[in-house]
C-alpha positions as CSV (number, residue, x, y, z in Angstrom):
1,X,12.9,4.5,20.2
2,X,12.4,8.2,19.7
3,X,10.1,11.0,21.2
4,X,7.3,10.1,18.8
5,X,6.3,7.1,19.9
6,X,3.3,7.5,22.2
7,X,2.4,4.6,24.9
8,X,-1.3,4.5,25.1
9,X,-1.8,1.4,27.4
10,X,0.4,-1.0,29.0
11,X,0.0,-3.4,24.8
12,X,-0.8,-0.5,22.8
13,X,2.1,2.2,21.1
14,X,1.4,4.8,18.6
15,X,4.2,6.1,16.0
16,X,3.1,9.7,16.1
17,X,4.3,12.9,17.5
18,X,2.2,15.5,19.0
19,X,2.3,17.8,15.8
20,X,0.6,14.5,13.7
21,X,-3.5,14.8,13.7
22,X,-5.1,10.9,14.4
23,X,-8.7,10.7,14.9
24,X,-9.7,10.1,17.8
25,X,-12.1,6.8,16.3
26,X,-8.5,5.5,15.0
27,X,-7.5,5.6,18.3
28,X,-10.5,3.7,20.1
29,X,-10.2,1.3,17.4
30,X,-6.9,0.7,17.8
31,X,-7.8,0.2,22.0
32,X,-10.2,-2.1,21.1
33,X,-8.3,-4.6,18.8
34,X,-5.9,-4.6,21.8
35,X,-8.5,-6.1,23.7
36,X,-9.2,-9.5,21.2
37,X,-8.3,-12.8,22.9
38,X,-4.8,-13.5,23.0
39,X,-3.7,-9.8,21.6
40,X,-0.2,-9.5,23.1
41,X,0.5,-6.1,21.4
42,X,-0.6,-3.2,18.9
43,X,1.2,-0.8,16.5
44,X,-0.3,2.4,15.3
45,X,1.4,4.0,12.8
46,X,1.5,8.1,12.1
47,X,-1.0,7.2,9.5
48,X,-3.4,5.5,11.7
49,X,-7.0,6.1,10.3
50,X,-10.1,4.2,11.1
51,X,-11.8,1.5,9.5
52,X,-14.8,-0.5,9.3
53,X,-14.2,-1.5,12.8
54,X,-10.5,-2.1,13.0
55,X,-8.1,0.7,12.2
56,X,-5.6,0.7,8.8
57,X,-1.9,1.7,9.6
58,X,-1.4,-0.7,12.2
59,X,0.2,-4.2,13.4
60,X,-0.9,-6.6,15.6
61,X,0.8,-9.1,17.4
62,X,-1.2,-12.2,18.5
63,X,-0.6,-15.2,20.5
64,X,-2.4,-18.7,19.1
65,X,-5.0,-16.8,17.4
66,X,-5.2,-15.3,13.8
67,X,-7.8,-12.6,12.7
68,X,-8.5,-12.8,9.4
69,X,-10.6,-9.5,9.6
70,X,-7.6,-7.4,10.7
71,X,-6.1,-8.4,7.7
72,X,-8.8,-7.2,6.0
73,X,-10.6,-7.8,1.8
74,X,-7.3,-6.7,0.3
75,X,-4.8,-9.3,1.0
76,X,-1.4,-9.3,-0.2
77,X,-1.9,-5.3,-1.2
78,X,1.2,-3.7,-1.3
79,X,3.8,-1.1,-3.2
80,X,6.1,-2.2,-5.8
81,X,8.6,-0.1,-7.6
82,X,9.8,-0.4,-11.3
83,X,13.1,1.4,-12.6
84,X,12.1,2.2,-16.3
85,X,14.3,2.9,-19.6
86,X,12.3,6.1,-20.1
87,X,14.6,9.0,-20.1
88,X,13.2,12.4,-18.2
89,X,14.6,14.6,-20.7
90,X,12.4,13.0,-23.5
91,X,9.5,12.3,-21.9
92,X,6.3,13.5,-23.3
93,X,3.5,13.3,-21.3
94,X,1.0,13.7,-23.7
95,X,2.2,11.0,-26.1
96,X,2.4,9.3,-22.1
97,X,-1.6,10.0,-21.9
98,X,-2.8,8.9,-24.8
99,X,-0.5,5.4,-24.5
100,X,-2.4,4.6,-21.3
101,X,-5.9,5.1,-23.0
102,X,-6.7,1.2,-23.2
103,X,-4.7,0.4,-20.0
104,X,-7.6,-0.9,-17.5
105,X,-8.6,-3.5,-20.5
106,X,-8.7,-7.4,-19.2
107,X,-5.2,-8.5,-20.6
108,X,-5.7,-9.9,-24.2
109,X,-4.3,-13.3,-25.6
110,X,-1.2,-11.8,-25.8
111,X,-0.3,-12.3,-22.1
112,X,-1.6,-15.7,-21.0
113,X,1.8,-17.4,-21.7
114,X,3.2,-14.7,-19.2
115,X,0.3,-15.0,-17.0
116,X,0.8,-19.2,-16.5
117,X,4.6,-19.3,-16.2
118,X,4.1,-16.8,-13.6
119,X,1.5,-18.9,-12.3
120,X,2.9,-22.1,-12.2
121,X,6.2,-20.2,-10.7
122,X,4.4,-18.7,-7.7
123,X,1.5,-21.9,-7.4
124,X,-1.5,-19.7,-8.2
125,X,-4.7,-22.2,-9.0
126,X,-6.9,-20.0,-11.7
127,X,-9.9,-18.4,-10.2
128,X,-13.1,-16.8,-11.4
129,X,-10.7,-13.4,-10.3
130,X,-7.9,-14.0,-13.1
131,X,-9.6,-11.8,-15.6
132,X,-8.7,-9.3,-13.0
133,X,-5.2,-9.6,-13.4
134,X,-2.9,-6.4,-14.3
135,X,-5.8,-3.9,-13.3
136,X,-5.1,-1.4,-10.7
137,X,-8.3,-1.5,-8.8
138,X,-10.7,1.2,-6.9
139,X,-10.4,3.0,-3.9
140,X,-6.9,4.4,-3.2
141,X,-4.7,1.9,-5.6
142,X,-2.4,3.1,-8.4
143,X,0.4,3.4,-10.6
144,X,2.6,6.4,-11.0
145,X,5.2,7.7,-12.7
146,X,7.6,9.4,-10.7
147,X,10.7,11.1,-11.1
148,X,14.1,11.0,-7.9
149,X,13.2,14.5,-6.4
150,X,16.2,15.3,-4.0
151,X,18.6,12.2,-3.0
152,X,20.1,12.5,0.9
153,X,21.9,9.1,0.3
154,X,23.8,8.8,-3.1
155,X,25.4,5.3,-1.6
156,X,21.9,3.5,-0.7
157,X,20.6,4.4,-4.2
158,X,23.5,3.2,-6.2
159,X,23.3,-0.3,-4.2
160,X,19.3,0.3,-5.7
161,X,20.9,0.5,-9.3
162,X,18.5,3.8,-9.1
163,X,19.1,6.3,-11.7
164,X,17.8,9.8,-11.1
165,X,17.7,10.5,-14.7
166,X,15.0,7.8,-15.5
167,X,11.6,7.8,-14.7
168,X,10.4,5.3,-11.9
169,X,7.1,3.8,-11.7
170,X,5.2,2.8,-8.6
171,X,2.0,0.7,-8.2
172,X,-0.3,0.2,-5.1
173,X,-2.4,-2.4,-6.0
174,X,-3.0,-6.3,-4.3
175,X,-5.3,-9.4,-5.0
176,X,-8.5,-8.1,-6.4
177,X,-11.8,-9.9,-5.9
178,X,-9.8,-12.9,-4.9
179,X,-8.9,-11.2,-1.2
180,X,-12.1,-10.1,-0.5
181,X,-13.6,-13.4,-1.3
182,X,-11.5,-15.3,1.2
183,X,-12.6,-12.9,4.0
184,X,-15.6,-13.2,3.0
185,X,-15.8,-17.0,3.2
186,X,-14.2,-16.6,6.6
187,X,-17.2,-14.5,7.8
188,X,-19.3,-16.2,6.7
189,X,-18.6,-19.0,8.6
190,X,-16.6,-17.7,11.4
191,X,-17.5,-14.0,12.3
192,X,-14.8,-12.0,12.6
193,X,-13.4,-14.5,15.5
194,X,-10.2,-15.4,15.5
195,X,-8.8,-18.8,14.0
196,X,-7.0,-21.3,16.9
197,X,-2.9,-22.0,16.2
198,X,-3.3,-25.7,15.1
199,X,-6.2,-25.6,13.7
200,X,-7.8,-27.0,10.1
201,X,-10.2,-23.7,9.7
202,X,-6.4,-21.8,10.6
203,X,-4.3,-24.3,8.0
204,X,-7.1,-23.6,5.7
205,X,-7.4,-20.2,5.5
206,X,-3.9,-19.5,5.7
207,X,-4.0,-21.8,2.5
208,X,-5.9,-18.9,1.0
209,X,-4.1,-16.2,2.5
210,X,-0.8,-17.3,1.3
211,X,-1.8,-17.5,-2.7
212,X,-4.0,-14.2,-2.5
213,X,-0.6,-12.8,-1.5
214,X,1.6,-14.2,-4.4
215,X,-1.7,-13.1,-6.5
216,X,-1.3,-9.5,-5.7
217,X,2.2,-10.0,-6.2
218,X,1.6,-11.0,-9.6
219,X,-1.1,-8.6,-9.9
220,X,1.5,-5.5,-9.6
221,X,3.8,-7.3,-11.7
222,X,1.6,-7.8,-14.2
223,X,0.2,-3.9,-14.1
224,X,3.9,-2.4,-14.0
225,X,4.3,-4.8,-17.6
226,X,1.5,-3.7,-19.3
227,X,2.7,0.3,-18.1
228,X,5.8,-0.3,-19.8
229,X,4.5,-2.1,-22.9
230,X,1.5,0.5,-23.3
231,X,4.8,2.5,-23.4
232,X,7.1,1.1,-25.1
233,X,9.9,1.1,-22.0
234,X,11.7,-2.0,-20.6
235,X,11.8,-1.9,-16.7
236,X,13.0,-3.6,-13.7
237,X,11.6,-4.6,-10.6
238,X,13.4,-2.6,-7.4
239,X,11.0,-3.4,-4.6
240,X,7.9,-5.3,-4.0
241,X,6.5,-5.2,-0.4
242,X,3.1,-6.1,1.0
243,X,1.5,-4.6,3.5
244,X,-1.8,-6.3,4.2
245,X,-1.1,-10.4,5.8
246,X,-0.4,-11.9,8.4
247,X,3.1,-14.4,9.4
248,X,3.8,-16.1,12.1
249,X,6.8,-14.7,13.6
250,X,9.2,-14.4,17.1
251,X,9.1,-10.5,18.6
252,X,11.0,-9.7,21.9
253,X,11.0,-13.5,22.6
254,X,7.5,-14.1,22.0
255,X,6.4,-16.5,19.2
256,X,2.8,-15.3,18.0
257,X,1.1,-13.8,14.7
258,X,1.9,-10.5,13.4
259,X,-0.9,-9.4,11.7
260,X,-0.4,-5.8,9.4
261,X,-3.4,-4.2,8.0
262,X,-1.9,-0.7,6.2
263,X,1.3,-1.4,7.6
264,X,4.8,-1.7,6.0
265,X,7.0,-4.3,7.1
266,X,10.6,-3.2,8.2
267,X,12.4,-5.9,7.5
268,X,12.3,-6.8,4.4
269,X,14.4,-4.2,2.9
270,X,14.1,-0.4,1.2
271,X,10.7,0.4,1.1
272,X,8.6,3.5,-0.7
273,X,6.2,5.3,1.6
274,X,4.0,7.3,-0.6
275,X,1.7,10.5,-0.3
276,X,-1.0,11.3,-1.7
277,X,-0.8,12.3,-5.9
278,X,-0.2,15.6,-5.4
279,X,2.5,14.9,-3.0
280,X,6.1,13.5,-2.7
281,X,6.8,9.9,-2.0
282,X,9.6,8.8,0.3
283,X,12.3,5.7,-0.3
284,X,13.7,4.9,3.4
285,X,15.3,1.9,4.4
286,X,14.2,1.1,7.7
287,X,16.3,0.5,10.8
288,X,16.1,-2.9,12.4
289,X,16.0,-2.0,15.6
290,X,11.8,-1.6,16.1
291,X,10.4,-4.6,18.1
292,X,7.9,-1.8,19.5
293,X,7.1,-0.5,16.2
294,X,6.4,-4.6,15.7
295,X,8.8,-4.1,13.1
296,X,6.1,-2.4,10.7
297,X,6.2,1.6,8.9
298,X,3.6,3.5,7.4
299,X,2.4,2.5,4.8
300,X,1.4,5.9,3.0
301,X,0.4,9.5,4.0
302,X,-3.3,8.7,5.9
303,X,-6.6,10.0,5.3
304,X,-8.0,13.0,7.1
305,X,-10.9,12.8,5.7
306,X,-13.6,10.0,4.4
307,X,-14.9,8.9,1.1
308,X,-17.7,10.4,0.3
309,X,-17.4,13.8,2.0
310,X,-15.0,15.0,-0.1
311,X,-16.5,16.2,-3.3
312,X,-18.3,18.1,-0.7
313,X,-15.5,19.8,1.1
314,X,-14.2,20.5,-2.4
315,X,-16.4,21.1,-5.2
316,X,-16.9,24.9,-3.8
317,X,-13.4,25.3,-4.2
318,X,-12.3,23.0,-6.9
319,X,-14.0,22.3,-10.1
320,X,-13.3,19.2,-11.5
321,X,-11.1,20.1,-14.4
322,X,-8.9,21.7,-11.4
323,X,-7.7,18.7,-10.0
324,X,-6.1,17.0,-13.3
325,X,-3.0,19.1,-12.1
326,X,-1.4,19.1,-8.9
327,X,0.7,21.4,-7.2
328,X,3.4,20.1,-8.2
329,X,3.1,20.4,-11.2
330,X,1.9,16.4,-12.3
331,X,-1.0,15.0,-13.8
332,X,-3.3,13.0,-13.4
333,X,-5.6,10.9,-15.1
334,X,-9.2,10.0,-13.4
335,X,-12.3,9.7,-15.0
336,X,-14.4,8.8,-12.1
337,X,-15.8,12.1,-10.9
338,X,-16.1,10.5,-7.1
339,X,-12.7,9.1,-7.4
340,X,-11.0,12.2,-8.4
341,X,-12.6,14.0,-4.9
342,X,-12.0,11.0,-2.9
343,X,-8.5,10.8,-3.6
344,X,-7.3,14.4,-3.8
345,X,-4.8,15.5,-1.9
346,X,-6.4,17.6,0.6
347,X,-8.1,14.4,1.2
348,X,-4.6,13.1,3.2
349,X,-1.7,14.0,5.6
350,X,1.1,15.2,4.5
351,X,3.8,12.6,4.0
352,X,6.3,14.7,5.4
353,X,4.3,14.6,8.3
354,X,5.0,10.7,8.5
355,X,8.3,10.3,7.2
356,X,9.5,13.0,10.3
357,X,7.8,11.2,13.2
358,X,9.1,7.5,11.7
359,X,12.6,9.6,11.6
360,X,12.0,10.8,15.0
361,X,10.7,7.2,16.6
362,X,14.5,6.0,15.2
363,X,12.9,3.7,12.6
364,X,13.7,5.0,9.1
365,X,16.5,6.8,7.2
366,X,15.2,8.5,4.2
367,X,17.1,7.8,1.1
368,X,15.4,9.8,-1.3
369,X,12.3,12.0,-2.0
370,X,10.4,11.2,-5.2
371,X,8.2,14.0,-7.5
372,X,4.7,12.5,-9.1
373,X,4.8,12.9,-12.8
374,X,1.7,11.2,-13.9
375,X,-0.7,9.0,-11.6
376,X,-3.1,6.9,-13.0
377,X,-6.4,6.3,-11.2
378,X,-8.9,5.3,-14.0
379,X,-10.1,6.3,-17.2
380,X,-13.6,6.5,-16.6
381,X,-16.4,4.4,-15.2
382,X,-15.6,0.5,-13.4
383,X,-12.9,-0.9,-13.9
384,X,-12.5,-4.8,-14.4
């Protein structure tokens, strides 16, 4: 492992350099999950930020127990990104806009033969959450277009079938109400204690665990389809990678649970590391060698700063109309006025910032940088 990997305690590593700002709650956070019953060891990655209680951009490795709150609401959320037919040199981002003007509609009629093959394929039960499907969800989720930037390897993206001269589309979205609803049920019964190897409350939730994550899978399938219908592009599926579960797994010799909450797994293939929307996103393909890093990445840029502050640490600065353009030059398309200053930019690190200490820690090798074109957060009010 490189220089920026940081060896807080004696279980607990941190994938940061000295030039990458963590809060210092993050931090106590992160010394405190270290400290649950049976924790063998923790992960932070360089976008370690805290959370309700437990930090986001981290892994941890447990013996005989599972925490289903270090998992967190959101299980199964995770990147997935789509190759489209859409040619850059036509694209017209206005005819784009007004395309996506119905997108955040429940699915119609249209879909539900789609919707149970895919179902039945991945052995999803229907819930009071399916109207949910194919809807991108609050907070920080989203889809984007995005355009290949600057490629450092030309090999790694023609074994991607990735063509620079077609427009890509990445979505950040996982299981919807159906996540939160089996953490919920877990607290409600359990706390947030941990869950015994072997036993039926484990087998049980685990049950539930396992289809939210093929439910968020299907969620970002389902989203990337109705982008490319809305339109009128075919696409393909590149990479699909979750970064909120838990699997039971062997690390340095040591058979336990490895738990990822914000954190991207490395061994599963090329993954996307994203920044914020007015900021580049990364393709790396991640180096195998990481038992440290408890083979887990970033899993985007991190937050510097919480919701709910930043409409006020930019709405002296910014008016609103101001931040439907980015620096680099993309749109973006967000008609909740709290979601627009939650998620701007200045709200996060800059993904460079990441992508150098994961460079530096030996974990990654970036293949390509890619340009936001148009991100899509909502087009007004609640979404479904």
């Amino acid at each position: 492992m490189g220089r920026s990997v940081q060896n807080i305690t004696n279980n607990v590593s941190l994938i940061a350099s000295d030039n990458t700002w963590i809060e210092g709650l993050a931090i106590q956070q992160l010394i405190k999950t270290s400290q649950l019953s049976g924790m063998m060891q923790v992960a932070g990655m360089p976008d370690l930020h805290p959370g309700r209680g437990y930090p986001i951009g981290a892994a941890f490795f447990a013996k005989d127990k599972v925490y289903p709150a270090l998992v967190g609401n959101d299980i199964g959320c995770g990147m997935s990104l789509w190759q489209t037919s859409m040619s850059l040199s036509k694209l017209n981002l206005d005819k784009v806009e007004r395309q996506l003007k119905d997108i955040e509609l429940p699915l119609d009629d249209s879909w539900q033969e789609l919707i149970n093959t895919r179902k039945a394929d991945k052995q999803i039960a229907s819930t009071c959450f399916d109207h949910a499907l194919g809807t991108i969800g609050g907070g920080n989720h989203f889809a984007e277009f995005q355009s290949i930037d600057e490629i450092y390897d030309e090999s790694a993206l023609t074994e991607m079938h990735l063509d620079k001269k077609k427009l890509q589309l990445l979505v950040h979205s996982g299981s919807r109400g159906l996540g939160q609803s089996v953490l919920t049920d877990h607290v409600t019964k359990f706390n947030h204690d941990g869950l015994e190897s072997g036993s039926v409350a484990l087998d049980e939730y685990l049950l539930k665990h396992d289809e939210a994550v093929r439910c968020a899978e299907l969620n970002r399938e389902l989203i990337a389809r109705r982008f490319l219908k809305a339109t009128r592009a075919d696409g393909t599926c590149q990479i699909d990678i979750n970064h909120n579960l838990v699997t039971e797994t062997w690390i340095d010799g040591r058979k336990g649970w490895l738990h990822r909450k914000g954190a991207t797994p490395s061994d599963k293939g090329y993954v996307v590391i994203p920044g914020s929307r007015g900021d580049h996103s990364y393709l790396v393909k991640p180096r195998l060698n990481c038992s440290d890093a408890l083979y887990s990445l970033a899993h985007g840029a991190g937050r510097k700063w919480k919701r709910g502050e930043c409409q006020g640490r930019l709405s002296h600065k910014y008016k609103r109309d101001d931040l439907y353009r980015t620096e680099l030059g993309s749109r973006v398309i967000c008609g909740n006025k709290e979601l627009l200053y939650d998620e701007a930019p200045q709200a996060y690190k800059k993904c460079l910032t990441i992508i150098d200490d994961l460079q530096e820690a030996g974990l990654v090798d970036v293949v390509a940088r890619l340009r936001p074109v148009l991100t899509f957060k909502t087009n007004g009010g609640c979404s479904v």
